[in-house]
C-alpha positions as CSV (number, residue, x, y, z in Angstrom):
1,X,111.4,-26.4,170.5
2,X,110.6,-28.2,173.5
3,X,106.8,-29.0,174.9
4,X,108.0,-26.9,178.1
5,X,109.7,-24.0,176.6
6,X,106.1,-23.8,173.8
7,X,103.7,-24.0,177.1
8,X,105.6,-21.6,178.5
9,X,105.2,-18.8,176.0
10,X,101.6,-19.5,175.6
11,X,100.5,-18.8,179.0
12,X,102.7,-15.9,178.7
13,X,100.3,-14.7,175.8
14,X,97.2,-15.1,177.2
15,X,95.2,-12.0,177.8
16,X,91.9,-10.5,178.1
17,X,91.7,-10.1,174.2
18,X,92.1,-14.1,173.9
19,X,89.8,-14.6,176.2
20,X,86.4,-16.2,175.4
21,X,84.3,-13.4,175.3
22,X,81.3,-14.4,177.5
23,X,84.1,-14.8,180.3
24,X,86.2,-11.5,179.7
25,X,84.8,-9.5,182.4
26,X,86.0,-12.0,184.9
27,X,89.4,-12.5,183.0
28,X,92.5,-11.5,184.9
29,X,96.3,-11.9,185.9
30,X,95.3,-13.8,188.9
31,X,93.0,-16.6,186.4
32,X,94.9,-16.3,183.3
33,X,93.8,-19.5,181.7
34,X,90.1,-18.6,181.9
35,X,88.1,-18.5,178.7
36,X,91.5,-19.8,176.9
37,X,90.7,-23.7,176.5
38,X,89.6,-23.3,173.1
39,X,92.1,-21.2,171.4
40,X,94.9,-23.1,173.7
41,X,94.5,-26.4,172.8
42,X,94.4,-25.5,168.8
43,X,97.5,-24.0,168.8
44,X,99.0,-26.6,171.0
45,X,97.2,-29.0,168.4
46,X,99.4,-26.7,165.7
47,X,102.4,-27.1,167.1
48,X,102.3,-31.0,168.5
49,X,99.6,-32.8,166.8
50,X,97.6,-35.1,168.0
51,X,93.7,-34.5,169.0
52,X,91.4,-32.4,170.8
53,X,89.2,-33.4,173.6
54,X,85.9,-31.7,174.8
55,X,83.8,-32.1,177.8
56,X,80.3,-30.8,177.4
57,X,79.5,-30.8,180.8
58,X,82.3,-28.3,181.9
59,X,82.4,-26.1,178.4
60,X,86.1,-27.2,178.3
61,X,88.6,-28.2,175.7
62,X,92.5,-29.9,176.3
63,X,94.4,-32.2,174.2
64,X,95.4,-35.7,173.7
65,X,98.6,-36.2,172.2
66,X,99.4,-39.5,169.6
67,X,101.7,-41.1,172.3
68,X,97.8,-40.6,174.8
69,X,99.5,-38.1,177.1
70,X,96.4,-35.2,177.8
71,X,98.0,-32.1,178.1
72,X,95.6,-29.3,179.7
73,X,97.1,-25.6,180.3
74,X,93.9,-24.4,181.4
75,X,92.5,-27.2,183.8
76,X,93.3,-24.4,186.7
77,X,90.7,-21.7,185.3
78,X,88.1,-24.4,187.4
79,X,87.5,-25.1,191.0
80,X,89.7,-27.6,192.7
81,X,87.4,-30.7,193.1
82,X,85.8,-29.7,189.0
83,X,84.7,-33.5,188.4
84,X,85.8,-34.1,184.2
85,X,84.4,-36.4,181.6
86,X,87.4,-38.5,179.6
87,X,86.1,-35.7,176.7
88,X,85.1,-37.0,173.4
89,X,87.1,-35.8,170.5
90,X,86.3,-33.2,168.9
91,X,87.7,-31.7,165.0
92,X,89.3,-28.2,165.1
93,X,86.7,-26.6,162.6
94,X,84.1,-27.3,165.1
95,X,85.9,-25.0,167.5
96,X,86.1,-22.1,164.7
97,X,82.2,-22.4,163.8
98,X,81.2,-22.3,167.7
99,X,81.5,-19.0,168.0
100,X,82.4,-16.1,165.8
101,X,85.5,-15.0,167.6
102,X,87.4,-18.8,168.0
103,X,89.2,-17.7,164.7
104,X,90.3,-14.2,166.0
105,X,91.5,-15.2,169.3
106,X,93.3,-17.7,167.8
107,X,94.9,-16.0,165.7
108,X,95.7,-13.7,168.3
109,X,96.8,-16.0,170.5
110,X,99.2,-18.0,167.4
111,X,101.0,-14.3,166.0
112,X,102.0,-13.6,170.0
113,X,103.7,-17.0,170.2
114,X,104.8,-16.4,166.9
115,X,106.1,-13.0,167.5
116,X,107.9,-14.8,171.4
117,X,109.9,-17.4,169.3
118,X,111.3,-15.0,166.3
119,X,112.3,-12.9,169.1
């Protein structure tokens, strides 16, 4: 599958359930990558490899691939202007023991890709 056709069907699958829960209130068609970081770049991480960057100062996750491309899906959830850090790497089971419901929306998020590409 190509890198396109993959970000494609996730943003497609985003939805208030995979949203970080804190954020759901605000979630909506109009912002659909926010509260998805998290959950976005693990499954991109599933599917592509390479690492997973954080910056603490924005709450925000995106990932760096083994050739050093950064791919982020969600940068758009911020203001234009949002000043990032380079991010600092970060392992994937520190993204599941942040909160209770990484695991869930992940999962989430992974069976309606899942269920996009066996269709």
């Amino acid at each position: 599958m190509k890198r396109e056709q993959l970000e494609k069907l996730i943003k497609e699958s985003w939805s208030i359930e995979t949203c970080y829960p804190p954020l759901q209130s605000k979630w909506s068609a109009m912002n659909p990558s926010l509260g998805q970081c998290a959950v976005t770049s693990l499954l991109l991480q599933d599917y592509l490899g390479g690492e997973i960057l954080y910056d603490a100062n924005n709450d925000h996750y995106w990932n760096k691939l083994s050739d050093g491309k950064e791919i982020d899906l969600t940068r758009n959830q911020f203001p234009k202007g949002t000043l990032f850090s380079k991010g600092e790497v970060i392992e994937r089971e520190n993204l599941f023991s942040a909160t209770a419901q990484t695991r869930f929306r992940y999962e989430l998020l992974k069976e309606k890709v899942s269920n996009y590409l066996e269709n």
